[in-house]
N, C-alpha and C positions, 0 to 999 in steps of 0.2 A: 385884485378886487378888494375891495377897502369895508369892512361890514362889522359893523356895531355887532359885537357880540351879548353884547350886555339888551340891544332890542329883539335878536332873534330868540333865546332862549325863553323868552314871552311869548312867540308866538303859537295859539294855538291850536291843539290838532284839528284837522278840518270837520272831523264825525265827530269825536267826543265830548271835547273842550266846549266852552262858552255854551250851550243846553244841557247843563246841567241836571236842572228839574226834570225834563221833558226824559233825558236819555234815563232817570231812574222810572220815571213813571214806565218806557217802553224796555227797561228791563225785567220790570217786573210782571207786564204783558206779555213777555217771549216766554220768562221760565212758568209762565203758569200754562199759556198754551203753544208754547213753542213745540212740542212733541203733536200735538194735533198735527197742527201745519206742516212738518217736516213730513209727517208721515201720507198728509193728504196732497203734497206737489213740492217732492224735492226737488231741491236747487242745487245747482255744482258750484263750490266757490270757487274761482279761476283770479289767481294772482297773473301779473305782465309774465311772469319766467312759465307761467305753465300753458297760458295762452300762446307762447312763442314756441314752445315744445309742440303745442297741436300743430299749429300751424303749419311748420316745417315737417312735417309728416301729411298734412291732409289737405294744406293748400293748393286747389287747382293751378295757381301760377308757379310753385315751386315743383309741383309733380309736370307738368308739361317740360320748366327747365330739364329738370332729369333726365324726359326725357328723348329731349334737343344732344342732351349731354350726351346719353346713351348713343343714341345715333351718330354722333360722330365718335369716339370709340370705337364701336363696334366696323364702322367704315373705314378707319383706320387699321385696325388689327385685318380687315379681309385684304385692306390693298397688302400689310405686311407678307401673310400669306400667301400672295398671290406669286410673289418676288422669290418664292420658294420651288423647288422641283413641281412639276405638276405630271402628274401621269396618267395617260388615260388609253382606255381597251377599246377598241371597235369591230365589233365581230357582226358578222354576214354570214348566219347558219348557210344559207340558200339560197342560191339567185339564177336564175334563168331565162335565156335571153335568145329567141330568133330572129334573124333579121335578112333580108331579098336585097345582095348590092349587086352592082355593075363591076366587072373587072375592065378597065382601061385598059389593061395591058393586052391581054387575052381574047378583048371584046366580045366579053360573055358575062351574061347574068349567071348568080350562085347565091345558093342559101347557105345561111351558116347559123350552129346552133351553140349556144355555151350554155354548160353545166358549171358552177364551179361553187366552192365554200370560202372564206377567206375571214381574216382578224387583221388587224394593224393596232401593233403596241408602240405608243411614243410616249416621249420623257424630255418635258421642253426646261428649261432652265432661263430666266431672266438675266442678265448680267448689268448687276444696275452702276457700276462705275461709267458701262459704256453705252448702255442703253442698246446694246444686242442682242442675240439669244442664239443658245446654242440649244438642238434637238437630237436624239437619236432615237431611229423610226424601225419598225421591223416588223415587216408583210410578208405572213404565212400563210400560202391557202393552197388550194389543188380546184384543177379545173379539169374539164371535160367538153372539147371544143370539136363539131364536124362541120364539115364543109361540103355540098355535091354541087355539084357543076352539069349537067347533062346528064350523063349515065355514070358518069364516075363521083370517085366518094374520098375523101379523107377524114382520119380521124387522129385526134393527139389525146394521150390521157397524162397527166405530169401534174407533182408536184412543184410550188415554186415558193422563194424566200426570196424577199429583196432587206437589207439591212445596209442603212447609212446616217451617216453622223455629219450634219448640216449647223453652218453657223452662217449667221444674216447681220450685219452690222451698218448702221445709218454714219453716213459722214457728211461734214460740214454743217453741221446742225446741232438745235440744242437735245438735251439729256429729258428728254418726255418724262419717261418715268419716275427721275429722280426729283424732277418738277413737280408731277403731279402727286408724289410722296411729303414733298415740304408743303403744299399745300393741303393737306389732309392734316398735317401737323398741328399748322397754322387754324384750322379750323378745328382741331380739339382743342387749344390752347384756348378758343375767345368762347367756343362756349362752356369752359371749365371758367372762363372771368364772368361770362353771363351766367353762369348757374351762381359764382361769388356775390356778382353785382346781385342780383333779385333775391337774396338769401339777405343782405342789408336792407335793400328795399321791404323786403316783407317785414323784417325789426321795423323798420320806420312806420308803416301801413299798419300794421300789430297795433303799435304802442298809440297812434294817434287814433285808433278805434277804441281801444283798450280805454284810452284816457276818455274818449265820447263817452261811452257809457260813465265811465266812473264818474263825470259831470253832470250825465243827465241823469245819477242816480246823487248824487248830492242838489240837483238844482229840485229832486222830489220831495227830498228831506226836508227842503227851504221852504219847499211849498207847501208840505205838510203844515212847519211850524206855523208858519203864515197863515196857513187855515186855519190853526189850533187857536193863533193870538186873533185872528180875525171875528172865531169864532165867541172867544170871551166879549173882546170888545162889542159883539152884539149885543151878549149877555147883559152887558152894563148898562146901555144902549136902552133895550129892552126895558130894565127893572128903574133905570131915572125917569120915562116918559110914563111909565107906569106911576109912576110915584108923583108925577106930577113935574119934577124937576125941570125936565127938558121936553122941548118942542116935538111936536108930532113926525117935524118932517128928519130931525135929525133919526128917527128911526129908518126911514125912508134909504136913507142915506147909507146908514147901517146896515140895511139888507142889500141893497145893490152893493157896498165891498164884501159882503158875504158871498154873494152870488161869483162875484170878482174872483174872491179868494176859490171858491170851490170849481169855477172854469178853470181858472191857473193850476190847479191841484192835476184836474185830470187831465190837460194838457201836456202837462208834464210827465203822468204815465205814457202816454200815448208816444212822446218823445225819446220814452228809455224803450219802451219796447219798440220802437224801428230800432232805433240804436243798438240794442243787442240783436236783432235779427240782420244787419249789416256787417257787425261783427262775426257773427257765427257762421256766417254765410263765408265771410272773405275768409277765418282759418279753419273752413272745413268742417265745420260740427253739424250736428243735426239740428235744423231749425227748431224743432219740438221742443229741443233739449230746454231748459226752463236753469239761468243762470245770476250769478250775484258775481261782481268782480272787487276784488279787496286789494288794497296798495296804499303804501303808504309814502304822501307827497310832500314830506315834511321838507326844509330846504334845508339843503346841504352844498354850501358856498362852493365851487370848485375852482382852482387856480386855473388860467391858460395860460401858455404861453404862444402869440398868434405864433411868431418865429417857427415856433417850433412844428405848429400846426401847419402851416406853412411848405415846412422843408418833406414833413414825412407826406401832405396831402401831394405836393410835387414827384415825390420817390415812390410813391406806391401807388396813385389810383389806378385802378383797373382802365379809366376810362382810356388812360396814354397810351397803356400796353395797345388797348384797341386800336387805337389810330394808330400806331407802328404796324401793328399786320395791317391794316387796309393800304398802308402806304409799301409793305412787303407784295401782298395780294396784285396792287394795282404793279407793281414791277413783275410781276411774274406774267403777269398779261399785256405788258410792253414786250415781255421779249416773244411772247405768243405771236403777236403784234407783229413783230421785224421778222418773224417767220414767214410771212404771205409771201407768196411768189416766191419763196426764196429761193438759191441755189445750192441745190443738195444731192448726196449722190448715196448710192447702196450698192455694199460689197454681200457681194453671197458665197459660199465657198460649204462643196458637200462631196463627201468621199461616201462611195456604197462600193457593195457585190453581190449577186445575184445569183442564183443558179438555180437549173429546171431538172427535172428526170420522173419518168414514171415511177423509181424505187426513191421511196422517201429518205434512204441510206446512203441514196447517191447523187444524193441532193448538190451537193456541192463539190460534186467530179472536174466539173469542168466549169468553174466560176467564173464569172464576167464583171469584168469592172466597172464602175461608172463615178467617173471622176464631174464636177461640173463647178466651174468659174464662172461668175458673172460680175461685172461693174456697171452701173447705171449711174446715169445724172439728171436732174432734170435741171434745166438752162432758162431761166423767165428771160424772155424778152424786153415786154414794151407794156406798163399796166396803167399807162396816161396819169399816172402820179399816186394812186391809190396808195402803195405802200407808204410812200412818203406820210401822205394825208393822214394817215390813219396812227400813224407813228407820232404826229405833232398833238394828235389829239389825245393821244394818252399819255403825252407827256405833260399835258395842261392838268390831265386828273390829279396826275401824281404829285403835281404843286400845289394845286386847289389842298389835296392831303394834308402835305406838307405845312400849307397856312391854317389848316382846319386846328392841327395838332399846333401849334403854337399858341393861337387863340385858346385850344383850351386849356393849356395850362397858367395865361392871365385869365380865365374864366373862374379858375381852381383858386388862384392867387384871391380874387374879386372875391369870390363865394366866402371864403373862409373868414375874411377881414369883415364881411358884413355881419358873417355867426358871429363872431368874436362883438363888437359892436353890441349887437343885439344884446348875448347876452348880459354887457355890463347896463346897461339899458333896463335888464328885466330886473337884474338887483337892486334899483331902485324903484321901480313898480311895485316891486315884490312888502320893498320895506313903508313905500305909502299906502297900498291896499291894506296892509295888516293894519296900521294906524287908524285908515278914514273905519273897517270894519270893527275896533274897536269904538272908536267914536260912536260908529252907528247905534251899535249896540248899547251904549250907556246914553243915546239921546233917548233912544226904542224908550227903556224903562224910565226913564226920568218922565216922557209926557204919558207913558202909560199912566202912571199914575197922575199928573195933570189930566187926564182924561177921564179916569176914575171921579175925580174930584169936581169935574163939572167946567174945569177952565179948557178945554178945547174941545173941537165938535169930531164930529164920526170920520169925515174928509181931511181934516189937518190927521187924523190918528192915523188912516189910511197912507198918508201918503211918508211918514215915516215908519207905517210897517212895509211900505214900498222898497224906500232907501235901505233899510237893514237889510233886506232881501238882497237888492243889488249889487252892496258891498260885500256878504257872504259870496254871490257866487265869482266876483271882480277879483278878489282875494286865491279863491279855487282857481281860476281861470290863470292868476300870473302863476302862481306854484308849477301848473301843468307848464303853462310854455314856457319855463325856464327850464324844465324836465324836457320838452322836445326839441326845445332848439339845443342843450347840450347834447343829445342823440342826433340834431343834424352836425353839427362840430365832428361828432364820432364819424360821421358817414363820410364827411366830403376830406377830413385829413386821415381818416384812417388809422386815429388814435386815441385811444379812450383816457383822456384825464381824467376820469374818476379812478380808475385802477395804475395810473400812471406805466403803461404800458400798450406799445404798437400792436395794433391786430392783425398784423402781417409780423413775423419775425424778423428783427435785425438783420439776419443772416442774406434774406431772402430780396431785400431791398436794392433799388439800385444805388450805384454808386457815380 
């Protein structure tokens, strides 16, 4: 960017510079009742860094991120958890049970009654290489069982323990839990980039709010002035028709841009205060709160280089990572997918021993073993093509992806070259607004005083205290959006030429 140094150092500051007069006469207004006013409705001054400091602490959008974020975290660390021993007690102070059956055998009905207490303590363990689990269980209780049958009677009283150590292992099939583990992953990772991503978005949201007020508290200023000069030019107005000099109706004329200037006056209140009330609202303040915003928009030329802008907006947007997990997400639910129907089988394999006796000491006199193997399979047959179907169709999402993510990083590529554009674009706005608003300004006072003097009427004065108006705020207005489109340059490559340094770390990028 190519910039006349020798015309910017002329340019000047938006508040203080070029009202001169005016800005001593309202200094000398605040230090005489400036303590009144403070004291009867303070204001909070809020510069952009301290506005962005609220914000991120009290924005509804960045507190709900949180706490998106929170929840995935925190669902992550249970599934971790879960992958760990788990132990748990099951205890049956009491239970008692009579029941009237048939014996088959004996061809006689018999009542039988159980008294018994009983606990079962197990310790299950996940084994996430293979996606099995191994258990060991151990059921202690003591019962109290009779039986009568006609006139005769039995009775058992005994303690019992059953203790065995079970492993259940899935074959031919995918790894569930190590699946649903990388997925948990994959879902802290995006909303750790969505709490990054809306953490920039809100800088951008901030700053073009930030910046509204700050315009529509200089376009008051303008309108002040404008009241003030409009206000004399009545004056003048007033005291030539008075005097004879000029026509009746050029007073006419005079009070309608008075009337003009004093709607636009309070239009322009009316404008700042939405504008700080859409502000305060989006970083979370108290609407009551009663606010002034202070920044300073002077320009300060910034080098690009697209290139460069370019390569790191390609190596770091958050948006790619995204579309890599949804195209990771969408394979994990392809192979979900190739699971239906499938052919799978489950090994079970459980070693115990057992032992009964009415002395709890002799529990295990005479232990019984129970060994137990199992293999199962299930075998799909014939599912009229479903799996197929259903497998072609998710492999079309995952190319839809695949094209999504390409697209957008020529989207990235597009975006950045048009920042770039833009802003040499506004360097030259920049440098003709500041000229036409000086010009304005030295026509203002040149027919002012032709007006004074009787060579122009109330209407021609009107309408160049129009254009100085317009040029003041045309001037503010290119300052700001060279100010926000180099904060859109920051957002879409992810690197701040003003400080000449990546917002992501070197280290961190890809390669």
């Amino acid at each position: 960017m190519n910039i006349n140094d020798r015309n910017w150092k002329y340019i000047p500051n938006m508040i203080f510079d070029m009202r001169l007069k005016n800005l001593i006469q309202r200094g000398l207004l605040l230090f005489i009742f400036g303590p009144a006013l403070l004291s009867a409705n303070a204001q909070q001054i809020l510069t952009l860094e301290r506005a962005l400091d609220i914000a991120s602490n009290n924005s509804p959008d960045i507190r709900r991120s949180l706490l998106n974020l929170e929840n995935s975290e925190e669902t992550l660390k249970a599934q971790n958890a879960a992958l760990k021993s788990n132990f748990s007690l099951n205890v049956t102070p009491f239970s008692y049970d009579q029941t009237r059956s048939f014996d088959n055998y004996n061809a006689k009905w018999f009542t039988s009654q159980t008294t018994q207490s009983f606990g079962t303590f197990t310790v299950s363990q996940p084994i996430l290489p293979t996606d099995g689990t191994i258990s060991l269980v151990n059921r202690f209780g003591w019962q109290d069982k009779s039986s009568i049958q006609g006139t005769s009677s039995q009775n058992s009283t005994a303690f019992t323990n059953y203790l065995s150590l079970s492993v259940t292992q899935p074959i031919f099939t995918y790894n569930r839990t190590k699946l649903q583990l990388k997925q948990l992953e994959l879902n802290l990772e995006n909303a750790q980039l969505n709490y990054s991503m809306q953490k920039l978005n809100l800088e951008k949201q901030v700053t073009q709010l930030f910046y509204n007020v700050y315009l529509s508290q200089m376009s008051l200023n303008i309108s002040q002035d404008e009241f003030a000069n409009t206000q004399k030019s009545y004056e003048i107005t007033q005291n030539k028709v008075t005097a004879g000099i000029s026509a009746k109706e050029e007073l006419y004329q005079a009070e309608l841009n008075f009337a003009t200037a004093k709607s636009t006056l309070e239009n322009a209140q009316v404008n700042l205060d939405n504008n700080k009330d859409l502000f305060k609202q989006y970083i979370g303040m108290n609407i009551m709160d009663e606010i002034t915003v202070m920044t300073d928009v002077a320009m300060n030329p910034v080098v690009v280089d697209v290139t460069k802008a370019i390569e790191y907006g390609l190596n770091s947007r958050m948006e790619l990572r995204q579309r890599q997990i949804s195209i990771e997400t969408s394979q994990f639910d392809l192979i979900r997918t190739k699971a239906i129907n499938e052919f799978r089988g489950d090994i079970s394999l459980s070693v115990g021993i057992s032992g009964d006796d009415p002395l709890l000491e002799n529990i295990y006199q005479n232990p019984t073993n129970n060994p137990r193997v199992a293999v199962s399979f299930n075998v799909p047959l014939y599912d009229w093509g479903e799996k197929k179907a259903r497998i072609k169709a998710q492999e079309a999402v995952i190319k839809t992806q695949d094209l999504n993510l390409d697209e957008q990083k020529k989207q990235i590529t597009v975006d950045i070259r048009k920042v770039y554009r833009n802003l040499k674009n506004l360097v030259n706005q920049i440098e003709i607004a500041t000229q036409n608003e000086k010009n304005a300004q030295l026509t203002y006072e040149i027919n002012l005083e032709r007006y004074a003097n009787g060579d122009l009427t109330s209407m021609d004065m009107n309408l160049f205290q129009t254009q100085l108006s317009q040029k003041k705020m045309s001037y503010a207005q290119s300052l700001i959006d060279y100010k926000i489109e180099l904060l859109n340059l920051k957002i879409q490559s992810l690197y701040d030429f003003e400080k000449n340094q990546p917002i992501i770390p070197e280290y961190m990028l890809k390669k």
